[in-house]
C-alpha positions, 0 to 999 in steps of 0.5 A, spaced: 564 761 876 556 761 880 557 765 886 553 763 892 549 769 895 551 773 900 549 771 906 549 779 908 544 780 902 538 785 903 532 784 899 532 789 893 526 795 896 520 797 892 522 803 888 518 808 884 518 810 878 521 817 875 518 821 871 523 823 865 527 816 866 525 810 861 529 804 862 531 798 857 536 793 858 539 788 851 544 783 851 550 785 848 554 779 849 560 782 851 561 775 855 559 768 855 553 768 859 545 768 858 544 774 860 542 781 859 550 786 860 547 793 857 543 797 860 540 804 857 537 810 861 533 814 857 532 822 860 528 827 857 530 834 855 533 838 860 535 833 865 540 836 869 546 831 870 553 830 876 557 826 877 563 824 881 569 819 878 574 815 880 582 819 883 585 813 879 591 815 875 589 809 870 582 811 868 577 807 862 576 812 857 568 812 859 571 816 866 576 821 862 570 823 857 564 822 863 569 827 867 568 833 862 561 831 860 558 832 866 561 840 866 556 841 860 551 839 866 545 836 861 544 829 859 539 825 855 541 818 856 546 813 860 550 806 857 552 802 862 556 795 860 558 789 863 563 784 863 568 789 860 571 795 863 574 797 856 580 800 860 587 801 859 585 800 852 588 806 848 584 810 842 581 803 840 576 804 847 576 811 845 573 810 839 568 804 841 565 810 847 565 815 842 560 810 836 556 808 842 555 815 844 554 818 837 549 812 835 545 814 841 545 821 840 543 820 833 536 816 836 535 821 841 537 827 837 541 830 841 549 831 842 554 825 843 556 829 849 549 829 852 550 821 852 554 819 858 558 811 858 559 806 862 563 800 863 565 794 868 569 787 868 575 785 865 581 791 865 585 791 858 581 788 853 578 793 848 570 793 848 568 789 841 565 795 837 561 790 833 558 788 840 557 794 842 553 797 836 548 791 835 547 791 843 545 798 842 540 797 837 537 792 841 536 796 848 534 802 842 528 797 840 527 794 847 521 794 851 521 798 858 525 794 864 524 794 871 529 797 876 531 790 879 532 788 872 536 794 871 540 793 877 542 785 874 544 788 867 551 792 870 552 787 876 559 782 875 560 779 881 555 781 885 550 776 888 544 780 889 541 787 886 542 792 889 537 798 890 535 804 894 530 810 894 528 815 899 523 822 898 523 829 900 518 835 900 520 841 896 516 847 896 509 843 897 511 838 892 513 831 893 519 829 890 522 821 889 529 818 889 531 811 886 538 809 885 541 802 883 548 800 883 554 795 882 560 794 887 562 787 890 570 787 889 575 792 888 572 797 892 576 802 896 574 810 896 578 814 892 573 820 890 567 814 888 567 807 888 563 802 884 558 804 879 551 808 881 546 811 878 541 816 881 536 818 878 531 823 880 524 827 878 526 833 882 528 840 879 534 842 881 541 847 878 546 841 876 551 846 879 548 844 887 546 837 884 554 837 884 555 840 890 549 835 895 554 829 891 559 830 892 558 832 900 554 825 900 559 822 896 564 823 902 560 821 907 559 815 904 562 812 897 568 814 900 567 811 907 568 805 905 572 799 903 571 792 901 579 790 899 583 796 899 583 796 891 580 803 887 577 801 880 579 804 874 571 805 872 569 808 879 563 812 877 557 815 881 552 819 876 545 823 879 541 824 874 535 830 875 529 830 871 524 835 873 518 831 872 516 833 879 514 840 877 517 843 883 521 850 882 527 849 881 533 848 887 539 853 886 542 852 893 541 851 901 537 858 900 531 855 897 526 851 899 526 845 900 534 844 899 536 841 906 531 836 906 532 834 898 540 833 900 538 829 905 534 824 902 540 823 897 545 823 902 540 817 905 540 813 898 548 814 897 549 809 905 543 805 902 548 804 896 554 804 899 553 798 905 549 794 900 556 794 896 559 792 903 554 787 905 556 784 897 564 783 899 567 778 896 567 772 900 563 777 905 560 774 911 562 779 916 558 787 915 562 791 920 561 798 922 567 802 924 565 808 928 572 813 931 571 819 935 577 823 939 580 824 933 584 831 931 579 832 926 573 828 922 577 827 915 583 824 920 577 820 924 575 817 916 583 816 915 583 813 922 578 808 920 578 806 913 587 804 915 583 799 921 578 797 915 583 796 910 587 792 914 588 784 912 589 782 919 584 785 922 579 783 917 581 776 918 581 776 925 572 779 926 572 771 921 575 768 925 570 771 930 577 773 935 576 780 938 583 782 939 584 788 939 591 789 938 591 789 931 586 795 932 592 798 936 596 797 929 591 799 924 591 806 929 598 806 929 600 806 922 595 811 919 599 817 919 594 822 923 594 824 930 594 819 936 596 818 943 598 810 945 596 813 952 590 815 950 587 810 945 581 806 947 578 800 943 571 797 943 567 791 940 559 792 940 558 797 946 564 793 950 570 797 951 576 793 951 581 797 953 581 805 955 586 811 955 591 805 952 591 800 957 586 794 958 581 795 962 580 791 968 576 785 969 575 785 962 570 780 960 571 777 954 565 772 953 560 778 951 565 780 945 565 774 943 558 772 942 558 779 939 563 777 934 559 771 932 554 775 928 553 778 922 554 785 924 559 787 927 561 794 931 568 797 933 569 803 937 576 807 937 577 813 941 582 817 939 582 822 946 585 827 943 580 831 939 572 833 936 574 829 930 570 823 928 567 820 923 563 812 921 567 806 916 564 801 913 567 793 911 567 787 911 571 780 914 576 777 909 574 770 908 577 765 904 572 766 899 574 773 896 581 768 894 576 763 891 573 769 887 579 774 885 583 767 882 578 765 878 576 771 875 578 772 868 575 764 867 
């Protein structure tokens, strides 16, 4: 099925080169389609290497092998394929993640466990070894490819490539981040979402590298949702070179470090709401901001049971503001609230304070409000400091279209 672009895209940035990263996409044709479906990253010696995965108790091979991978802290390469999860697939996808690792590492002289693998699409049908093998030779041989190309080789259903880049000064030198990523339905946070890729000419101690994710990973990547539903294949990987030639970041002592964390946490929301902006069916961003909770992890729960309610998520559609269905999505979150203290808002307008309307309520403001692309609500829980920011999307008729047709 043609999928239509998102009406919520954003156009793929300009993104520099990284030093010690080599690019270079192949079709393996693990699908039906005219198009490239297997994306390999070429890092070199000493590239330092963190990752976060998928909590799904019903993980792919790759997201079990890339788990005790990413403790060694090094790699040489990445594989990403599309168009096949190869999860829920027994010793049969083991062993094609276990060939293509082997085959790679061979071509780059290192170890198979120094090449980290990826795959998206269709859960239960083992990845071909034969196809995987024959698109690993022609990645192997191609030529350099651009990121854009990069970020529409690991798509499915998304609409658009998505991208982002931010740099930093680190002890007087000048250090660049650029980022892909693939995510457009079965995105709920649970540890990480979707696929992405970071990578970076920074210097920098895997161990901190892990630690800066995994911060950015929570306010982020796990502060969103498009439907509810945590993928088997979640994988957000960062790569670091050292091309830049800094000296190496070891913690939050070092020169540099707080700006260097910031500029990654930056790229991860970049990553994050291009994923949202892509929702199935989306045509609706909604930025769900909660403060007064009892603390900020019950302020992101708080929000993320308003983000994932279906009657909410119909409702911005419908451009209805009815802030009852706030109320409830509070209600049954299972953390800390007083009905008597609640107050909810659309676009800057409270609709209603301290659990009741507010009076003389003009409803015409929020509604013009809900008529647009982006939409704000704001939840006071008026009980505590806690707060924290979610992001989703509407739910329209489009995401049934694509999710019923999906194996076809």
């Amino acid at each position: 099925m043609e999928l239509a672009r998102s009406p919520l895209a954003t156009p793929f940035p300009k993104m520099p080169e990284i030093g010690g990263v080599t690019l270079r996409i192949a079709r393996a044709r693990y699908k039906e389609w005219d198009r490239a479906d297997l994306t390999f990253a070429e890092f070199a010696e000493g590239t330092a290497v963190a990752g976060v995965f998928t909590q799904s108790a019903c993980p792919s091979n790759e997201v079990e092998m890339g788990r005790e991978q990413v403790k060694h802290g090094k790699a040489r390469a990445l594989i990403v394929n599309a168009g096949n999860a190869n999860a829920f697939t027994g010793y049969r996808g083991r062993e094609a993640v276990e060939q293509i690792a082997e085959q790679v590492a061979a071509h780059l002289d290192c170890v198979p466990a120094e090449v980290f693998v990826s795959s998206t699409g269709v859960i239960g049908v083992p990845l071909p070894k034969d196809k995987a093998r024959d698109g690993v030779d022609a990645a192997l041989n191609a030529e350099p490819c651009s990121w854009e190309d990069a970020a529409n080789t690991i798509a499915t259903t998304d609409t658009f490539a998505k991208g982002a880049t931010a740099s930093a000064m680190v002890g007087g030198t000048r250090v660049e981040i650029s980022a892909i990523i693939k995510g457009s339905g079965m995105i709920a946070p649970d540890m990480a979402t979707m696929l992405g890729y970071i990578f970076t000419d920074a210097a920098i101690d895997p161990a901190f590298l892990q630690e800066i994710l995994s911060e950015a990973n929570r306010r982020t990547f796990s502060c969103i949702t498009v439907d509810s539903d945590t993928s088997t294949s979640d994988t957000v990987l960062a790569f670091a070179t050292g091309a830049a030639g800094n000296a190496p970041i070891r913690s939050y002592d070092d020169d540099g470090a707080d700006a260097f964390a910031a500029a990654l946490h930056d790229v991860c929301l970049q990553l994050a709401q291009s994923v949202v902006r892509d929702g199935e069916g989306a045509s609706k961003f909604i930025e769900i901001s909660v403060s007064g909770a009892d603390s900020d992890e019950s302020a992101r729960k708080i929000g993320l049971s308003v983000a994932n309610s279906p009657l909410l998520k119909t409702a911005i559609a419908g451009q209805d503001a009815n802030w009852g269905r706030v109320v409830m999505a509070v209600g049954k979150a299972g953390e800390p609230a007083d009905r008597d203290r609640l107050s909810i808002g659309f676009g800057g307008i409270w609709a209603a304070k301290n659990g009741q309307p507010v009076p003389d309520y003009d409803e015409e403001p929020v509604a013009r409000h809900l008529q647009g692309q982006d939409i704000t609500i704001e939840i006071d829980i008026g009980i505590g400091g806690g707060s924290a920011t979610v992001w989703t999307c509407d739910l329209t008729h489009g995401y049934i279209d694509i999710n019923a047709d999906y194996r076809s």
